[in-house]
C-alpha positions as CSV (number, residue, x, y, z in Angstrom):
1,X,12.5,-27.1,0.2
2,X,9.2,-28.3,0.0
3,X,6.7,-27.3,2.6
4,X,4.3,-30.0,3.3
5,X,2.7,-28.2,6.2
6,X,-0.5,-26.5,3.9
7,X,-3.4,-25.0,4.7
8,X,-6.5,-25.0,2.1
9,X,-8.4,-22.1,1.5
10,X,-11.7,-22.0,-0.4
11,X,-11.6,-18.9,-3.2
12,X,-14.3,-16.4,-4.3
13,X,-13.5,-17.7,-8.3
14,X,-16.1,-19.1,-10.6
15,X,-18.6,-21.0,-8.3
16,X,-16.1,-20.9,-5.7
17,X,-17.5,-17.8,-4.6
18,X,-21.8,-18.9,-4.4
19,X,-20.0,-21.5,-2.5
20,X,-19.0,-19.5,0.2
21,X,-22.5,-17.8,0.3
22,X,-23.7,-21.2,0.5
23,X,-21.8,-22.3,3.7
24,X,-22.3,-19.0,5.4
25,X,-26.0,-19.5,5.0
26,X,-26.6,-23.6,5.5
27,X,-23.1,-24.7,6.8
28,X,-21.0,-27.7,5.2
29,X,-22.0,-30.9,4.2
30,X,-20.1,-34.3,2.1
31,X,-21.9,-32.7,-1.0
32,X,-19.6,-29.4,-0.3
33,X,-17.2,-30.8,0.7
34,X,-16.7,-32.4,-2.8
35,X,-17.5,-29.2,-4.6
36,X,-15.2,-26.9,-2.9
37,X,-12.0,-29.1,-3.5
38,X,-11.7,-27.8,-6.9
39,X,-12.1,-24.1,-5.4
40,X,-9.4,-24.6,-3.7
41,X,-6.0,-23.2,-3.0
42,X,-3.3,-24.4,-0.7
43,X,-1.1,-21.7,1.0
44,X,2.1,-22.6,3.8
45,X,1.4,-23.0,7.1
46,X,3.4,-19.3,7.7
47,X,1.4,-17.7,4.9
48,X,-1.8,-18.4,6.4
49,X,-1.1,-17.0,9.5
50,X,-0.2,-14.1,8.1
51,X,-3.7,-14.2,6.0
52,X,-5.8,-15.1,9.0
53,X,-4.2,-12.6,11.2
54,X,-4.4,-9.4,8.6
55,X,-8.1,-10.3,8.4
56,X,-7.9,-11.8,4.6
57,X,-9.5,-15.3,5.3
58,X,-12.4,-16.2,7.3
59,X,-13.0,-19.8,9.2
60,X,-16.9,-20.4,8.0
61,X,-18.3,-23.5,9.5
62,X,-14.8,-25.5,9.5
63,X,-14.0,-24.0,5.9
64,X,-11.2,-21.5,5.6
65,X,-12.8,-19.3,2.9
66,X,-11.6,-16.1,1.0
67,X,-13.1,-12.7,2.9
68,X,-11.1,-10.1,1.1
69,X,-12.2,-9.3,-2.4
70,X,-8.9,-8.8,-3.6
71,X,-7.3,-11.6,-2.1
72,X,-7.6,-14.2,-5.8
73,X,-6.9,-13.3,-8.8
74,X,-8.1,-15.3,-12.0
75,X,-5.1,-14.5,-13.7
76,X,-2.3,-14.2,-11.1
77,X,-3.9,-16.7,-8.5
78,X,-3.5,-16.2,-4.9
79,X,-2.2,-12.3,-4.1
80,X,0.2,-12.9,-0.9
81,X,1.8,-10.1,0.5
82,X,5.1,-10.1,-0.6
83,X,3.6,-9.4,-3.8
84,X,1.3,-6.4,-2.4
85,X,4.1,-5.1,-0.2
86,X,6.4,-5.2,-3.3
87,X,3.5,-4.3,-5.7
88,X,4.0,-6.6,-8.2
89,X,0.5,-7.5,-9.9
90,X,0.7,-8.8,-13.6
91,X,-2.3,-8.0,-15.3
């Protein structure tokens, strides 16, 4: 089953991460708004609960945005936490 009920989520990788620094300091703007897309992950509507509610994503200026270090992972991708509680990480 597809879930077509997704929330995006801006990522501390590559330039995603002076990104967020950016928003936090000047707030959002159509030039962002155009450069974060490709910083960008898309998560279920259940799994970002669970990531807003344990504290792992931050709402900056309209953006959800990545607020735990640990939560991306260039090789692995997003880290959700039926991978942490199961700790599974493939290096």
């Amino acid at each position: 089953m597809i879930d077509n009920d997704v929330v995006s989520i801006l990522v501390a990788w590559g330039k995603g991460e002076d990104l967020i620094k950016r928003i936090r300091s000047f707030g959002t703007n159509r030039s962002i708004g155009r450069e974060i897309q490709q910083y960008c992950v898309s998560v279920s509507e259940k799994d970002f609960e669970i990531l807003k509610n344990t504290d792992r994503i931050e709402d900056i200026d309209g953006i959800w945005a990545q607020k735990d270090p640990y939560l991306y992972d260039s090789m692995v991708g997003l880290i959700n936490n039926e991978m942490l509680n199961n700790e599974i990480l493939i290096k």
